[in-house]
PDB file as gemmi writes it, atoms N, CA and C in Angstrom:
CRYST1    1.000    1.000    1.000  90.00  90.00  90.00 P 1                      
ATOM      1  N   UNK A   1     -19.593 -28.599  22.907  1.00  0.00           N  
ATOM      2  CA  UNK A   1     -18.837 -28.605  21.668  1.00  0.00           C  
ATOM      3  C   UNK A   1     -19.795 -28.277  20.523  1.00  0.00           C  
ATOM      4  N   UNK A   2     -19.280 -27.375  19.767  1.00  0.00           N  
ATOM      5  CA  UNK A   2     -20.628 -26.711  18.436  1.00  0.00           C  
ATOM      6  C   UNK A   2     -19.904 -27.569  17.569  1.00  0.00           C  
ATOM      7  N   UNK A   3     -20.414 -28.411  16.851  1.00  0.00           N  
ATOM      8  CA  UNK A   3     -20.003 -28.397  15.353  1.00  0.00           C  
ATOM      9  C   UNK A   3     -20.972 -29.030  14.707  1.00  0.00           C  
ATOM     10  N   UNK A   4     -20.745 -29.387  13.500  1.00  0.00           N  
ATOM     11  CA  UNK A   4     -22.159 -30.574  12.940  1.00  0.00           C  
ATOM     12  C   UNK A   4     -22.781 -32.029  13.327  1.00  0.00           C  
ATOM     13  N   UNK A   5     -24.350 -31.741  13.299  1.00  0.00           N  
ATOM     14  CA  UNK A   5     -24.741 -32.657  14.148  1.00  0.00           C  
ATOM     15  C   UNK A   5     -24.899 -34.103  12.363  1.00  0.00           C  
ATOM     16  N   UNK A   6     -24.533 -35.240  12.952  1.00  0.00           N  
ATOM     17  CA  UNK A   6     -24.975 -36.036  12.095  1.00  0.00           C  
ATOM     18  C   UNK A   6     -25.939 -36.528  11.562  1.00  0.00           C  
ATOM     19  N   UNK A   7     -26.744 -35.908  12.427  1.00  0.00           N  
ATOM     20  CA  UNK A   7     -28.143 -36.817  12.540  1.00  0.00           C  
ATOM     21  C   UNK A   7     -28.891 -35.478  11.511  1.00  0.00           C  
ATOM     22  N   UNK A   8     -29.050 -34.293  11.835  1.00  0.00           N  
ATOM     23  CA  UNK A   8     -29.726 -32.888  11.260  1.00  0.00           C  
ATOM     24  C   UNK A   8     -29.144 -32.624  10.153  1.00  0.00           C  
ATOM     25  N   UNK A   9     -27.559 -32.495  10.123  1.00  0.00           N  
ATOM     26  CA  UNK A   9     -26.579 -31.878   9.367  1.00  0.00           C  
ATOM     27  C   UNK A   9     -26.419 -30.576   9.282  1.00  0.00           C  
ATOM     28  N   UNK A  10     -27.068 -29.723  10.771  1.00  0.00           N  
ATOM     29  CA  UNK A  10     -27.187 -28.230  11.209  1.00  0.00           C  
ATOM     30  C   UNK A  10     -25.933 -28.474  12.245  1.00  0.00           C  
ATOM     31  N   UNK A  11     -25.592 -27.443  11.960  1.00  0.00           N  
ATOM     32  CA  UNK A  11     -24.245 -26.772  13.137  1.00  0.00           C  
ATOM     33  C   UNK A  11     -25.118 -26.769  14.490  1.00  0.00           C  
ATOM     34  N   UNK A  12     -24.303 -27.489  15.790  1.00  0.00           N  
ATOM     35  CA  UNK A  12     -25.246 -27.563  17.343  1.00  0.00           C  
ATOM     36  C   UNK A  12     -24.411 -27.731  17.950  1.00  0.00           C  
ATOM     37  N   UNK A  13     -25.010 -27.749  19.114  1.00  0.00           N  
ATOM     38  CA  UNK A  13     -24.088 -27.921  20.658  1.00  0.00           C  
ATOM     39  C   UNK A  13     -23.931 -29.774  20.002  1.00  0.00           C  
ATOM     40  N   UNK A  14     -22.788 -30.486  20.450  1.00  0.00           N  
ATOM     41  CA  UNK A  14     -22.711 -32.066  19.990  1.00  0.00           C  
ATOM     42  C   UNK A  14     -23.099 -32.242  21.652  1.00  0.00           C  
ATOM     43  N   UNK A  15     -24.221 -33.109  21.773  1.00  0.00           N  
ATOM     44  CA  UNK A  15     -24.531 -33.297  23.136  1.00  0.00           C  
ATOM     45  C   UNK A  15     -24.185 -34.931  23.635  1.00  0.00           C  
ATOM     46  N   UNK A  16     -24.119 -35.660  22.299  1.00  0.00           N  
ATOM     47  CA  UNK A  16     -24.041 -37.507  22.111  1.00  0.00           C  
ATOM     48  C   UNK A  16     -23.655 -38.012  21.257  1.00  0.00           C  
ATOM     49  N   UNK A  17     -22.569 -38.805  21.643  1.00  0.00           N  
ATOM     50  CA  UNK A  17     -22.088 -39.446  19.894  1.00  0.00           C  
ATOM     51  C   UNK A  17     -21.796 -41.120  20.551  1.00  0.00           C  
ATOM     52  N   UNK A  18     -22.224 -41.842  19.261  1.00  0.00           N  
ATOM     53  CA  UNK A  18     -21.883 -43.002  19.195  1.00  0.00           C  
ATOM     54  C   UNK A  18     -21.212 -43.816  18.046  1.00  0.00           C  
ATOM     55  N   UNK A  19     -20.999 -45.129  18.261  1.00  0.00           N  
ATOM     56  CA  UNK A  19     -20.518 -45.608  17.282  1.00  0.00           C  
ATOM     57  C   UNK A  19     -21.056 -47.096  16.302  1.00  0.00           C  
ATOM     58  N   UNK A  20     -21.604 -47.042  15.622  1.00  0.00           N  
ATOM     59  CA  UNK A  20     -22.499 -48.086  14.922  1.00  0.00           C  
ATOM     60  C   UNK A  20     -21.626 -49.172  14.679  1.00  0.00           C  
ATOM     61  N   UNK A  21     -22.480 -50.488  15.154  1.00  0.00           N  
ATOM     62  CA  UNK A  21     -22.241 -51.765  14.596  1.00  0.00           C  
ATOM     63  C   UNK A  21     -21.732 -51.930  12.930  1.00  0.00           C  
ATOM     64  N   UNK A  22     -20.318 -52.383  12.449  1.00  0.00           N  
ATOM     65  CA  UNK A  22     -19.902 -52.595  11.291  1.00  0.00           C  
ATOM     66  C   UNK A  22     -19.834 -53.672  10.619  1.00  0.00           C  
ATOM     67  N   UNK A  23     -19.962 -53.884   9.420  1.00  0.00           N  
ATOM     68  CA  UNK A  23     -19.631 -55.277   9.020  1.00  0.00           C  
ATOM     69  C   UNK A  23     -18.309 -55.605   9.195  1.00  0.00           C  
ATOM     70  N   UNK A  24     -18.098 -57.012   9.922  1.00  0.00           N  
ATOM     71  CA  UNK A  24     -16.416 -57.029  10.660  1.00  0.00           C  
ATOM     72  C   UNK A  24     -15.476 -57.457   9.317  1.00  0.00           C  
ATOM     73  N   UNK A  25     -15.956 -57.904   8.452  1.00  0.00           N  
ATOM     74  CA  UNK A  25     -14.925 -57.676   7.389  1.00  0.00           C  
ATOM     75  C   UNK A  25     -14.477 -56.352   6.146  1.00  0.00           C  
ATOM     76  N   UNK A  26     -15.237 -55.225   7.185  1.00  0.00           N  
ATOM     77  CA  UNK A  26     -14.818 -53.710   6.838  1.00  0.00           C  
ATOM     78  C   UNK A  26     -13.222 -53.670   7.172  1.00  0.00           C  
ATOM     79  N   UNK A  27     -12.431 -53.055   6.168  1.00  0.00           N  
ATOM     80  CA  UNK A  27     -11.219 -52.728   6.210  1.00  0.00           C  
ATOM     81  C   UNK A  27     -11.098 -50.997   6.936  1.00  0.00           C  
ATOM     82  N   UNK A  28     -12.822 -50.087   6.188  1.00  0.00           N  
ATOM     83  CA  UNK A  28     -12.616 -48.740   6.984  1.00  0.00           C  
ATOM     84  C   UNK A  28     -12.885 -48.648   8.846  1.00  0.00           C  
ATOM     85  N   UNK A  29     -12.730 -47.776   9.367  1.00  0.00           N  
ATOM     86  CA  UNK A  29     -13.108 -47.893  10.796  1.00  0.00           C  
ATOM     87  C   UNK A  29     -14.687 -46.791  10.754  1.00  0.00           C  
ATOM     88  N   UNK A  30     -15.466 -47.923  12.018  1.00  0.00           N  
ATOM     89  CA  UNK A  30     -16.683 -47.066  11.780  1.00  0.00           C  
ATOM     90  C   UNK A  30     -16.595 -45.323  12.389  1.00  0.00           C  
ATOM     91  N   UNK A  31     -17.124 -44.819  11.721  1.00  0.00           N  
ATOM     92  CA  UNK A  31     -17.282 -43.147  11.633  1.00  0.00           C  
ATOM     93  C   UNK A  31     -18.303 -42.991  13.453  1.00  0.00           C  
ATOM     94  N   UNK A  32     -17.727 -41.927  14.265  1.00  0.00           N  
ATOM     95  CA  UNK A  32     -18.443 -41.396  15.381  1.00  0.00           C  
ATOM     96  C   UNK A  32     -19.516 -41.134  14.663  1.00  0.00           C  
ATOM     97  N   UNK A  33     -20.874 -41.500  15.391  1.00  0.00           N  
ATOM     98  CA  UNK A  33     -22.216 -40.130  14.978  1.00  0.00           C  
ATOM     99  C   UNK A  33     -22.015 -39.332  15.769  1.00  0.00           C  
ATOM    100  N   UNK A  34     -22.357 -37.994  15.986  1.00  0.00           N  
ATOM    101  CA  UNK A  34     -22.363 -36.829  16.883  1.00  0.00           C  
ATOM    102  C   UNK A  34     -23.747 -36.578  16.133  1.00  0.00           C  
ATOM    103  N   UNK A  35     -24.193 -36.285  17.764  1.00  0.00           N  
ATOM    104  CA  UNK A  35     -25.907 -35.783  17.593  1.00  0.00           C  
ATOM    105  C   UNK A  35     -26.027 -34.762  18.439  1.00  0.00           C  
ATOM    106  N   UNK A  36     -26.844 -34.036  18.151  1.00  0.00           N  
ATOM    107  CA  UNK A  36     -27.370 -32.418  19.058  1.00  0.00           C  
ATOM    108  C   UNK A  36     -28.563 -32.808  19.793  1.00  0.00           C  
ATOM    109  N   UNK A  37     -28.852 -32.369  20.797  1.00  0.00           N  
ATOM    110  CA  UNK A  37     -29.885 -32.571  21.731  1.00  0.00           C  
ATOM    111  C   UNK A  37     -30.898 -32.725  21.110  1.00  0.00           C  
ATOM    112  N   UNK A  38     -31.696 -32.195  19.982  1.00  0.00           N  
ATOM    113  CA  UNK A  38     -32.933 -32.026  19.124  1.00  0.00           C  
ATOM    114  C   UNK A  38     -32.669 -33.665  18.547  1.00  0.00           C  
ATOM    115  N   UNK A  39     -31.880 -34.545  18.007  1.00  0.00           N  
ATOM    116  CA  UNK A  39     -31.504 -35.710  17.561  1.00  0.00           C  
ATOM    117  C   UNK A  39     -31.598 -36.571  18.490  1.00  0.00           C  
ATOM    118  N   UNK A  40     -30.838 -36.089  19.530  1.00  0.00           N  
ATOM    119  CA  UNK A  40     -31.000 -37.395  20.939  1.00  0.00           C  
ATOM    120  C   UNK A  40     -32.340 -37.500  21.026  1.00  0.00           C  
ATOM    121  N   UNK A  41     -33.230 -36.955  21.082  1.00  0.00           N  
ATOM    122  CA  UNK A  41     -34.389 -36.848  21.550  1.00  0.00           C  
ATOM    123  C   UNK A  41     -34.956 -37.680  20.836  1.00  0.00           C  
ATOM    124  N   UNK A  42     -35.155 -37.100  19.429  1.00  0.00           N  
ATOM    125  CA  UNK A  42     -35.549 -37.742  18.423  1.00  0.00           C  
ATOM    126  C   UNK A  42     -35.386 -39.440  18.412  1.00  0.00           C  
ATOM    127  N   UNK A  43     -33.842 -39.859  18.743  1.00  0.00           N  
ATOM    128  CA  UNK A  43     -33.599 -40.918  18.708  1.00  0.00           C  
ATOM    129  C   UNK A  43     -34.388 -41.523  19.483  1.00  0.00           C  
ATOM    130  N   UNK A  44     -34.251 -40.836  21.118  1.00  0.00           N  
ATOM    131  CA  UNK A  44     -34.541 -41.958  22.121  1.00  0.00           C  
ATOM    132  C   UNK A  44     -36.515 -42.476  22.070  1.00  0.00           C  
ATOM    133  N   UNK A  45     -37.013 -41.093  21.119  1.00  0.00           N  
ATOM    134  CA  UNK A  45     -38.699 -41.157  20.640  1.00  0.00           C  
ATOM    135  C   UNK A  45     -38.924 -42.461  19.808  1.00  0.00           C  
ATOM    136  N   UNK A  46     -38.196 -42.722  18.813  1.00  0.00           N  
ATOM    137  CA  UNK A  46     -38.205 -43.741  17.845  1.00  0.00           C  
ATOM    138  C   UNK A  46     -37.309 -44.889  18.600  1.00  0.00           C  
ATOM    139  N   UNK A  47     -36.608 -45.465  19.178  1.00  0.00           N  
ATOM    140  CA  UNK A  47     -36.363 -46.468  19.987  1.00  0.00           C  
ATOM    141  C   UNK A  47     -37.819 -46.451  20.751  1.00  0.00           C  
ATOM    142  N   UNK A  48     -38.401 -45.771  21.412  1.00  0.00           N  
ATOM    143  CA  UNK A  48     -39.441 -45.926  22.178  1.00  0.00           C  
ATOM    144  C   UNK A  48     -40.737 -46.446  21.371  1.00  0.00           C  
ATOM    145  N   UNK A  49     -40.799 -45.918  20.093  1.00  0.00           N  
ATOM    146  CA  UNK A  49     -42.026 -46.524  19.669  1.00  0.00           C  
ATOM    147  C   UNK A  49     -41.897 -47.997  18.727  1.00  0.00           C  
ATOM    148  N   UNK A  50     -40.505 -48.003  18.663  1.00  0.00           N  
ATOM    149  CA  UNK A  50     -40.095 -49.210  17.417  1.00  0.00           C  
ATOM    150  C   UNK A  50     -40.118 -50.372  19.039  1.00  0.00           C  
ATOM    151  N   UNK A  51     -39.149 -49.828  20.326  1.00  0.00           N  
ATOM    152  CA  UNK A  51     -39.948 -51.127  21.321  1.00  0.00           C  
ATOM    153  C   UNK A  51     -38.933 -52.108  21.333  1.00  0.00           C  
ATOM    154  N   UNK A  52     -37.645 -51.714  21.041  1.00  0.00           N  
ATOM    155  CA  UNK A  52     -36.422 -52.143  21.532  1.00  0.00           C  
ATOM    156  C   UNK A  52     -34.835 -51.645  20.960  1.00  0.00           C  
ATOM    157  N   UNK A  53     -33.841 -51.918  21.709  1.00  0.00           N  
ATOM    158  CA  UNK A  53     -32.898 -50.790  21.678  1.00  0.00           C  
ATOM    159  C   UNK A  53     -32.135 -51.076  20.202  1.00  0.00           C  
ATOM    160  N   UNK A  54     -31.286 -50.264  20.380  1.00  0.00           N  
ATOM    161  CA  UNK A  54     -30.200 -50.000  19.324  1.00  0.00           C  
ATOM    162  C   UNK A  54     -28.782 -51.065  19.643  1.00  0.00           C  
ATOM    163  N   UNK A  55     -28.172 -51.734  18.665  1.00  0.00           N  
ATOM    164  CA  UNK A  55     -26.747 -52.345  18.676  1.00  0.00           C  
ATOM    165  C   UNK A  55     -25.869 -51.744  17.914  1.00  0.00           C  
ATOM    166  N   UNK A  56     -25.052 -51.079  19.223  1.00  0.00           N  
ATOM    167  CA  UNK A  56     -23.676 -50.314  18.513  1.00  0.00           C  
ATOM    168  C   UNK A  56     -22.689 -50.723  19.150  1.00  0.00           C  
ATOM    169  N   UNK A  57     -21.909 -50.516  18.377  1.00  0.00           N  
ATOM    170  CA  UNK A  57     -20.554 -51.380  18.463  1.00  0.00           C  
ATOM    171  C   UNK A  57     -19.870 -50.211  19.475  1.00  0.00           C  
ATOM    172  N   UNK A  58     -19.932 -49.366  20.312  1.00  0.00           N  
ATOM    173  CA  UNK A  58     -19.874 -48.144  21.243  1.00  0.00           C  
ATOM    174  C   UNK A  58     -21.172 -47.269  21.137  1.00  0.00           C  
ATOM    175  N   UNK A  59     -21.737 -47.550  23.080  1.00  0.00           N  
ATOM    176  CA  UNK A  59     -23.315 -46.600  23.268  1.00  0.00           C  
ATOM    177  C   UNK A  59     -23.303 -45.853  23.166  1.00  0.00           C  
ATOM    178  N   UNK A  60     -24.173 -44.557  22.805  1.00  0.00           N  
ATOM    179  CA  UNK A  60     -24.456 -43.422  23.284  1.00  0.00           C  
ATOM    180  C   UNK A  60     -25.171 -43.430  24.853  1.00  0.00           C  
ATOM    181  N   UNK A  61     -24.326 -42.018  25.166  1.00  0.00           N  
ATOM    182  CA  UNK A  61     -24.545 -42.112  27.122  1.00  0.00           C  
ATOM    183  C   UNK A  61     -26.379 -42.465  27.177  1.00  0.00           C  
ATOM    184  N   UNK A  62     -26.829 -41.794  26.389  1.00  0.00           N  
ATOM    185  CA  UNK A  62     -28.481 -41.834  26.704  1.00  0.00           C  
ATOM    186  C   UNK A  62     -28.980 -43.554  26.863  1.00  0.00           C  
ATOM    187  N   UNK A  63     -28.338 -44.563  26.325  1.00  0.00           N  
ATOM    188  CA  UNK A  63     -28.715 -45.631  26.277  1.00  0.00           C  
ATOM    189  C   UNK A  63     -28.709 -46.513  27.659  1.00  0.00           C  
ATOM    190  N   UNK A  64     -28.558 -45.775  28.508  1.00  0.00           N  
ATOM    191  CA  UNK A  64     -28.569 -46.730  29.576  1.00  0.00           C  
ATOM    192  C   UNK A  64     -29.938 -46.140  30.531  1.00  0.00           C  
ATOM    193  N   UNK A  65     -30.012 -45.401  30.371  1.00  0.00           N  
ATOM    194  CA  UNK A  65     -31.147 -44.472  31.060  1.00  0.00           C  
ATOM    195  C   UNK A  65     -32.820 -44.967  30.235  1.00  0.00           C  
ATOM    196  N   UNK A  66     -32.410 -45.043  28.889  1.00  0.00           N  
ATOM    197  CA  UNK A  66     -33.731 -45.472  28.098  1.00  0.00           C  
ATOM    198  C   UNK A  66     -33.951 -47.220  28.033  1.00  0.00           C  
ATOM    199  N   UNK A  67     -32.894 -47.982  28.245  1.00  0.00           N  
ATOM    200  CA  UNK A  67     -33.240 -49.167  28.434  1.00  0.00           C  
ATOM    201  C   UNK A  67     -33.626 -49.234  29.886  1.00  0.00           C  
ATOM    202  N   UNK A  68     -33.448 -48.603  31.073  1.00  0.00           N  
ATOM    203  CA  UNK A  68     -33.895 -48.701  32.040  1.00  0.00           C  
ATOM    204  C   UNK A  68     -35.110 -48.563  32.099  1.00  0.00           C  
ATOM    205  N   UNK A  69     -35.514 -47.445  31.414  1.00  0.00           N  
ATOM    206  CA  UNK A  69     -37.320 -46.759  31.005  1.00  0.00           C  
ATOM    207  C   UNK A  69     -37.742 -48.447  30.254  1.00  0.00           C  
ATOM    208  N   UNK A  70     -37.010 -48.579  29.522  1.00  0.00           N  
ATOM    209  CA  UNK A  70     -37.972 -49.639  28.564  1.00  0.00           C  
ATOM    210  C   UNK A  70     -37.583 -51.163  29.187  1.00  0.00           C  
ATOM    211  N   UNK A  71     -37.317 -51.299  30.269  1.00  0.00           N  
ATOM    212  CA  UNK A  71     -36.876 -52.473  31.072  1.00  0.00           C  
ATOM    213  C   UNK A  71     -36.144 -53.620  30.321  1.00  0.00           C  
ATOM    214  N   UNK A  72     -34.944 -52.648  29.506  1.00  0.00           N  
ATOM    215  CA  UNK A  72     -33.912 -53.506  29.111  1.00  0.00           C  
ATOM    216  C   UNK A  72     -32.741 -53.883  30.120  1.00  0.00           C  
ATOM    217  N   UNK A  73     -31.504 -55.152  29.939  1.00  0.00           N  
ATOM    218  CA  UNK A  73     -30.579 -54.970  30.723  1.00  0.00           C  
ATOM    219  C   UNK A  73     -29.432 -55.357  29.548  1.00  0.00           C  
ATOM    220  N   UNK A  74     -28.308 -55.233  30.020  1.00  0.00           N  
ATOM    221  CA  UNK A  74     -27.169 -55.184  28.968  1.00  0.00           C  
ATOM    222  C   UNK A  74     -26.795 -56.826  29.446  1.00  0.00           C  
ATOM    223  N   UNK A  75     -26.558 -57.727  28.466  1.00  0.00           N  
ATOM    224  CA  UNK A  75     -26.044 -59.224  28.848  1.00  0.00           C  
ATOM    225  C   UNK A  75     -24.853 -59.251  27.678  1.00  0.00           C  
ATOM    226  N   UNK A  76     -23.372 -58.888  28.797  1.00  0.00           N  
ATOM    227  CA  UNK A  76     -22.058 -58.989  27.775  1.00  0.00           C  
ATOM    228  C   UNK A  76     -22.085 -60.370  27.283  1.00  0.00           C  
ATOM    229  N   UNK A  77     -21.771 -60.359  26.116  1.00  0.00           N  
ATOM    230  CA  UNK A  77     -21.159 -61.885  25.138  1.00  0.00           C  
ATOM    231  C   UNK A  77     -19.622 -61.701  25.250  1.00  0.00           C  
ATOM    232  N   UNK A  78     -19.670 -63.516  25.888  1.00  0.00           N  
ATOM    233  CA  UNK A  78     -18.729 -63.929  25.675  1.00  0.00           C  
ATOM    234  C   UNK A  78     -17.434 -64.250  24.468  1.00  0.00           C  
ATOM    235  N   UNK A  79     -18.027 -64.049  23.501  1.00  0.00           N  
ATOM    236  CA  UNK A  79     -17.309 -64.315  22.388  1.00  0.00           C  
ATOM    237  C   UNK A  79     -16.393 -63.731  21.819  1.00  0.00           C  
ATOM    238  N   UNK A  80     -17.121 -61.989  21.903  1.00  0.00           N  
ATOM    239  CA  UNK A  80     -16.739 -61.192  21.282  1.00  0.00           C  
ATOM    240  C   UNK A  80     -16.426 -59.691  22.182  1.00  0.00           C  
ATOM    241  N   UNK A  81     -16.994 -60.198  23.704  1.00  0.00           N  
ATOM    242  CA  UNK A  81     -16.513 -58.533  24.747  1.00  0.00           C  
ATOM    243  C   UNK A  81     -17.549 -57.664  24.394  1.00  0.00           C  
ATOM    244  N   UNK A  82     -18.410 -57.828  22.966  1.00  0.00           N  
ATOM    245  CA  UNK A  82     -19.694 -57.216  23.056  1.00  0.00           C  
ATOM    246  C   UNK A  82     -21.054 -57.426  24.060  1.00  0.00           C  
ATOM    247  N   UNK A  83     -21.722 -57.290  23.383  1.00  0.00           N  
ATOM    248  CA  UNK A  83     -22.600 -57.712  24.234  1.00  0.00           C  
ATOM    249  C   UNK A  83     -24.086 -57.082  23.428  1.00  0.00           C  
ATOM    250  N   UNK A  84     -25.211 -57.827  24.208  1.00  0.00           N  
ATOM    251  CA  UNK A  84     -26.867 -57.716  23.357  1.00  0.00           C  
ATOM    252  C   UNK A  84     -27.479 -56.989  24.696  1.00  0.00           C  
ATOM    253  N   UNK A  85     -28.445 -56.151  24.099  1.00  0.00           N  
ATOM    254  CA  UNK A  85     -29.763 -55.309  25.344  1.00  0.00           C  
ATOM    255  C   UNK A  85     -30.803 -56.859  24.813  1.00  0.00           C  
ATOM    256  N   UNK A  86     -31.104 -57.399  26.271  1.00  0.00           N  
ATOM    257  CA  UNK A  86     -32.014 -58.248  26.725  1.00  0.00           C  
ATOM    258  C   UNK A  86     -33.154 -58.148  27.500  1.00  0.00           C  
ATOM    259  N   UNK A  87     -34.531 -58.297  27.248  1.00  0.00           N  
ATOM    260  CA  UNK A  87     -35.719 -57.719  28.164  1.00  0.00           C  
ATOM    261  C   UNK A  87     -35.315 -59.593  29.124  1.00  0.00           C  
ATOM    262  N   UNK A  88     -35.868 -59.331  30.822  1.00  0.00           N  
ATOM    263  CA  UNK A  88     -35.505 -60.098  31.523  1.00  0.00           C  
ATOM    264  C   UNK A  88     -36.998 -60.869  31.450  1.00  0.00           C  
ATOM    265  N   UNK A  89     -36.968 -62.335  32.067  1.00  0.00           N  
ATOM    266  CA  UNK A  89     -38.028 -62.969  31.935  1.00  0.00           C  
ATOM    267  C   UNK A  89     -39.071 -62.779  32.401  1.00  0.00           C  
ATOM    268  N   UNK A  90     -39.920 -62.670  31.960  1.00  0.00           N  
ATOM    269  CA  UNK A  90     -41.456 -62.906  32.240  1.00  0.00           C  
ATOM    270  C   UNK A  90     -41.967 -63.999  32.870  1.00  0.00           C  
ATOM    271  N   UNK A  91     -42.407 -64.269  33.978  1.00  0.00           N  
ATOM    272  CA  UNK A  91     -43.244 -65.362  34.065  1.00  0.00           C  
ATOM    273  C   UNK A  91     -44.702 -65.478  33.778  1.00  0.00           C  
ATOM    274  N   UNK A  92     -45.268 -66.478  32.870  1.00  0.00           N  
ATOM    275  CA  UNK A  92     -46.700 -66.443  32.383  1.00  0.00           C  
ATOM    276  C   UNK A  92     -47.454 -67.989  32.867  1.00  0.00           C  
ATOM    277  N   UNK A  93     -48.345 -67.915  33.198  1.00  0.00           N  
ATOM    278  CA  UNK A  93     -49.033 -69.167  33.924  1.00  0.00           C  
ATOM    279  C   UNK A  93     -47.371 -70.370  34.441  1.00  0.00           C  
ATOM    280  N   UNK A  94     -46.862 -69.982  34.803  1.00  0.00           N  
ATOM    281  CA  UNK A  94     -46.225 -71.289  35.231  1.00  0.00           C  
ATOM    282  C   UNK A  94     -45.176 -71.373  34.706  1.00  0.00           C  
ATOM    283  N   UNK A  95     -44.957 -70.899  33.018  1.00  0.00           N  
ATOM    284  CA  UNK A  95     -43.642 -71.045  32.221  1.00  0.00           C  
ATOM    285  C   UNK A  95     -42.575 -69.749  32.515  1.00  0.00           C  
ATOM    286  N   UNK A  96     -41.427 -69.687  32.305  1.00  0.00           N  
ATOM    287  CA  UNK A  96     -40.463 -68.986  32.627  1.00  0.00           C  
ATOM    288  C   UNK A  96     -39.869 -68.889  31.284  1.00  0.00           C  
ATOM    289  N   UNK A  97     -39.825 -68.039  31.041  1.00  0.00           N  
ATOM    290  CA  UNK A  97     -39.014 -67.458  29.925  1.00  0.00           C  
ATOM    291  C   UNK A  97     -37.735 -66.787  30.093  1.00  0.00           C  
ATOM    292  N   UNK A  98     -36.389 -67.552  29.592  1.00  0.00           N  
ATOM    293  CA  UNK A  98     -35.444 -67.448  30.041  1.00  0.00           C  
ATOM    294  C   UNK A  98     -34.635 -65.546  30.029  1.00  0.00           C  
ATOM    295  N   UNK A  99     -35.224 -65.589  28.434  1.00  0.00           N  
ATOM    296  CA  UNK A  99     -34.599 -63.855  28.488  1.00  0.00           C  
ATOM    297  C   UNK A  99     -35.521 -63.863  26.722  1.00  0.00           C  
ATOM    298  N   UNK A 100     -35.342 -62.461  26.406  1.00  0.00           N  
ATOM    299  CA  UNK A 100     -36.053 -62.036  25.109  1.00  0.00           C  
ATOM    300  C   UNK A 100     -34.588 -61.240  24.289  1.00  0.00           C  
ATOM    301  N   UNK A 101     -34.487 -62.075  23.542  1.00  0.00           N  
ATOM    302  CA  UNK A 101     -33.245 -61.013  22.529  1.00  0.00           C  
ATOM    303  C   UNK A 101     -33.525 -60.613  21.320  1.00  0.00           C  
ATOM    304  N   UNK A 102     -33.441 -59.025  21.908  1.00  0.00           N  
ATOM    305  CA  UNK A 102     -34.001 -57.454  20.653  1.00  0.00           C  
ATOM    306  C   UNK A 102     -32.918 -57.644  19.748  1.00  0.00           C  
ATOM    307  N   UNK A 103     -33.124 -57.598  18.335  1.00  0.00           N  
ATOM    308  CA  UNK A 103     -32.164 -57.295  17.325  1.00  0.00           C  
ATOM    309  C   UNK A 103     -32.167 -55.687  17.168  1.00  0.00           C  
ATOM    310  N   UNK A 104     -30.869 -55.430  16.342  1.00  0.00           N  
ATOM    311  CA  UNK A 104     -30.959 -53.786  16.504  1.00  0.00           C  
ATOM    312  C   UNK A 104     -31.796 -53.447  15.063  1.00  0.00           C  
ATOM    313  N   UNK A 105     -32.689 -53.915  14.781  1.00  0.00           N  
ATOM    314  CA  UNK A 105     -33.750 -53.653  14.168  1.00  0.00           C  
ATOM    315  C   UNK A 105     -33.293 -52.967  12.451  1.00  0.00           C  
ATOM    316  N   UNK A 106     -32.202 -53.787  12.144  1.00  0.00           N  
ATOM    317  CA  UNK A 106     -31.701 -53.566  10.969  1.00  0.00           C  
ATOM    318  C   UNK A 106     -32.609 -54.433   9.813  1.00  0.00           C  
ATOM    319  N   UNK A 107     -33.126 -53.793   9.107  1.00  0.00           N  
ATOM    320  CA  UNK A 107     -34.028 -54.202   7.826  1.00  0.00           C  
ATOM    321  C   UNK A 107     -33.303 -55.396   7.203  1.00  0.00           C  
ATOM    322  N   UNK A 108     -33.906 -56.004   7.268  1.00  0.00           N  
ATOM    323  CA  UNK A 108     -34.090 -57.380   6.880  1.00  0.00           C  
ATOM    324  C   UNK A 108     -33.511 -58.459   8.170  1.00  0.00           C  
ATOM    325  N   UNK A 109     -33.353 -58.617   9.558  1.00  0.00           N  
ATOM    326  CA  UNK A 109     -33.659 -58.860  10.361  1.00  0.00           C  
ATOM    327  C   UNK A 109     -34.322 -59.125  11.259  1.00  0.00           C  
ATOM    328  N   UNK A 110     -34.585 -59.956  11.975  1.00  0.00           N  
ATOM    329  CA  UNK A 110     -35.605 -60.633  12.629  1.00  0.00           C  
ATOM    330  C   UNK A 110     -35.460 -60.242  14.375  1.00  0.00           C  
ATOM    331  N   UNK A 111     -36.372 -60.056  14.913  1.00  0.00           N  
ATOM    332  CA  UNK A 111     -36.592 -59.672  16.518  1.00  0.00           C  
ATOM    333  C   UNK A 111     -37.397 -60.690  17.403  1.00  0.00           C  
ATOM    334  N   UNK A 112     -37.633 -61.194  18.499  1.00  0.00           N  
ATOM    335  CA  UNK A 112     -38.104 -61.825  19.100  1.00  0.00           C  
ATOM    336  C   UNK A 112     -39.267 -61.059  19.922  1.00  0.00           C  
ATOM    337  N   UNK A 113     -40.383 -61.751  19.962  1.00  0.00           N  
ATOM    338  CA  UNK A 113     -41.257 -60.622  20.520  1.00  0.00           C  
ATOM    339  C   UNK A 113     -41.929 -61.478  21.650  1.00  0.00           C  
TER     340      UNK A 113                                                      
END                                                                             
């Protein structure tokens, strides 16, 4: 599909689109991104060096393939049918660490490291 990529704002093949986490007392509905292969890339480079995934309220297909690379797993919430990317436990001298939960790295937010 050619049309505009969101991410460039150049006319491309649309190779990935997703849909971003909203504030739930938004009355608008959140907007598709559509990204061109040159963007996916881009994306999945900067998830890789920032060192944990993205929270969208609908994935892009690439996200299951790059949390696999970055030894994330998807743990659905109960609450809401959503769900958080979780790195699985570590064991270190003896202690067990139950799970590590990545925030989607929205400025002024906090991450667990």
């Amino acid at each position: 599909m050619s049309n505009r990529c969101d991410g460039c704002n150049q006319f491309a093949t649309i190779v990935d689109s997703y849909v971003p986490r909203q504030d739930p007392y938004s009355k608008e509905p959140s907007k598709v991104i559509h990204l061109c292969q040159l963007c996916v890339d881009e994306d999945i480079r900067n998830w890789k060096r920032f060192g944990w995934m993205p929270m969208r309220q609908i994935k892009a297909a690439y996200e299951e393939q790059l949390a696999k690379d970055m030894g994330f797993i998807w743990k659905k919430d109960s609450i809401d049918g959503q769900g958080i990317w979780v790195k699985p436990a570590k064991i270190k001298k003896g202690k067990y660490i139950i799970e590590e939960v990545i925030d989607d790295g929205i400025e002024g937010t906090d991450r667990s490291d």
